[in-house]
C-alpha positions, -999 to +999 in steps of 0.1 A: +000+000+000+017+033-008+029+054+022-001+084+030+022+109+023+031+096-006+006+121-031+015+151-009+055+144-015+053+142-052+031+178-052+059+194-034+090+206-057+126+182-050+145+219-046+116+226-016+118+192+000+158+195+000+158+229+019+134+221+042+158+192+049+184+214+049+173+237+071+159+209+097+193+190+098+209+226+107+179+232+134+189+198+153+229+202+151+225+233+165+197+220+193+222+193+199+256+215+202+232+235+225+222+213+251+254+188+244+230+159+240+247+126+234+226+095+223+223+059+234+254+037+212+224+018+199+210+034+163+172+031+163+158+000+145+146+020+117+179+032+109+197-004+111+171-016+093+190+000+060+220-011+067+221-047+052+246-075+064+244-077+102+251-049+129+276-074+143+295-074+108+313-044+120+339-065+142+343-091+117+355-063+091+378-048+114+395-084+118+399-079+080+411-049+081+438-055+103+444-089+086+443-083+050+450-047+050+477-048+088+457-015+099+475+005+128+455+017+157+477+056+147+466+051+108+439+078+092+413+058+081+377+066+053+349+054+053+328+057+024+297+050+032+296+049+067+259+044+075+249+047+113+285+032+123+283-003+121+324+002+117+331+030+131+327+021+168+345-016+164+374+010+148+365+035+180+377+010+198+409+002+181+422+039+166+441+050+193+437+093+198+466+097+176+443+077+147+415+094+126+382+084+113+365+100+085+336+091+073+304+102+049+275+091+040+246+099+013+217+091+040+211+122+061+198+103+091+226+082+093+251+111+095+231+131+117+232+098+143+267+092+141+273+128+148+251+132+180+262+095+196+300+091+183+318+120+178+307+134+213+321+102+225+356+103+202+365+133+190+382+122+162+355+104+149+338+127+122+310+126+098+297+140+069+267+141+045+270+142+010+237+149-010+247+125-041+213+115-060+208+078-058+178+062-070+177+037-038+187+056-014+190+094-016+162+104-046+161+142-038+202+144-037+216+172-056+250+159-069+262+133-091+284+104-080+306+103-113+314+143-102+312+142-065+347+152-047+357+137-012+356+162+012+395+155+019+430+168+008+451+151-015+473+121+003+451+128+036+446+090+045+465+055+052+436+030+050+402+036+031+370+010+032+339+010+010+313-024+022+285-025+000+291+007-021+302-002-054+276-023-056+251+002-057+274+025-085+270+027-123+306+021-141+309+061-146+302+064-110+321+034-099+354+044-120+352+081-106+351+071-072+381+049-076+399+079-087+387+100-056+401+071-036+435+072-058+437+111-048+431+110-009+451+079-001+488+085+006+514+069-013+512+030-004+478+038+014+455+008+013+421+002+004+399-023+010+358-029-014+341-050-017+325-058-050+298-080-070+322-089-095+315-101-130+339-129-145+332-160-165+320-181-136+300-154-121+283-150-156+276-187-159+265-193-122+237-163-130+225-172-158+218-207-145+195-193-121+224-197-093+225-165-081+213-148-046+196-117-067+178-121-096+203-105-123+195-092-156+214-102-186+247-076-189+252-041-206+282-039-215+305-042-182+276-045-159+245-062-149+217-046-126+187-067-109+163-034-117+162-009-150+141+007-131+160+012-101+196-003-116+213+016-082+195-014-060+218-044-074+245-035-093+276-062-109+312-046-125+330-063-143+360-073-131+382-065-159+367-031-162+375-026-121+406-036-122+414-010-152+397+016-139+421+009-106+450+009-125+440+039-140+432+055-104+470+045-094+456+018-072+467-020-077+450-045-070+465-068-043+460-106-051+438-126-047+409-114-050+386-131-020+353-141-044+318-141-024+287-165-023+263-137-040+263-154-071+256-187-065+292-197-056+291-229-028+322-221-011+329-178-007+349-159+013+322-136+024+291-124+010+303-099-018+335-102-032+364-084-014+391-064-034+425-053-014+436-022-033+473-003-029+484+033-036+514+030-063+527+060-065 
């Protein structure tokens, strides 16, 4: 049944609807700098709801991190994508207060959460909103992946993580952040993404009917499980990611840990999970 508000939201122009949001988010970081309000470490159900994967994930990942990727507790570390901070407080306690977390996120009420229960907590914890339009997640946003800028300096960190991002990016999209993640990681900085990647065996496995999404057939170096929405589900290929890497400065540091998201009977994790490096 479509939500009641529903006819009421589509009479009301996007540029209206994103000010008052605007102008509401502004309203309750002010209300909460005023009375220093700091929120329960638990992210209302609604909000976890979003997330996918598990809340306990976040632990799990840091083990990776640390494993795959030999993350220091002094290291400046990104999060792209960091939802309601199912990583950041596994890395709050890990990051020692010589370490920095960055993180953004296209979902206001996520940032806005992270910013009234973490960062009061650890200081050098911070978070950011970034208004990129995405079908699935952030309709009204105002910016474009393929020409969105990190919100960072050149060479600013050590160790970058993206769970569950490029799968919800276009190639243009998908190549250009790549290329942010070339320009804010130092030289040797390391990266790790995870991806659903397209290969032979992946292509085979979903067009037998193997894999966990329904898949349509590719375009060119991707496939999407919606045309209408194509942000929901999205598979690179992994020739295409690997150039576009390349192309970014970043190599890819084998092997490549392939997931169970496309029918696979033994995976590594869920998606597939790419270690990348700063070359130069």
């Amino acid at each position: 049944m479509p939500h009641p508000l529903a006819a009421v939201r589509g009479l009301v122009p996007r540029a209206v609807r994103r000010a008052g949001k605007d102008i509401i988010d502004r309203l309750r970081l002010w209300a909460d700098w005023a009375t220093n309000t700091r929120l329960p470490l638990d992210p209302p159900a609604e909000l976890v709801t979003g997330i996918g994967g598990s809340w306990e994930s976040g632990r799990r990942y840091l083990h990776l991190f640390r494993e795959l990727c030999d993350l220091r507790p002094d290291e400046a570390v990104l999060d792209v994508g960091c939802g309601v901070g199912r990583m950041a407080l596994p890395l709050a306690g890990y990051l020692t207060h010589r370490g920095r977390y960055d993180g953004f996120d296209i979902v206001r009420p996520n940032v806005r959460w992270c910013r009234r229960a973490i960062t009061p907590r650890w200081p050098n914890f911070r978070f950011q909103h970034a208004d990129i339009y995405n079908r699935e997640y952030n309709p009204d946003g105002r910016r474009t992946a393929r020409t969105f800028r990190f919100p960072y300096p050149d060479a600013s960190f050590d160790f970058a993580f993206l769970t569950s991002v490029f799968t919800h990016l276009l190639p243009e999209d998908a190549a250009h952040y790549l290329a942010e993640l070339g320009r804010v990681l130092k030289p040797g900085g390391r990266c790790l993404a995870t991806f659903n990647l397209l290969n032979a065996e992946a292509d085979a496995l979903i067009d037998a009917g193997k894999c966990r999404h329904v898949m349509l057939p590719r375009e060119g170096v991707y496939r999407v499980h919606s045309r209408e929405v194509p942000e929901a589900c999205i598979a690179l290929d992994e020739g295409f990611v690997t150039d576009a890497a390349r192309s970014a400065g970043l190599d890819v540091v084998p092997p490549i840990r392939y997931g169970l998201w496309c029918g696979r009977e033994n995976g590594f994790e869920f998606q597939d999970i790419v270690v990348l490096r700063k070359s130069r």
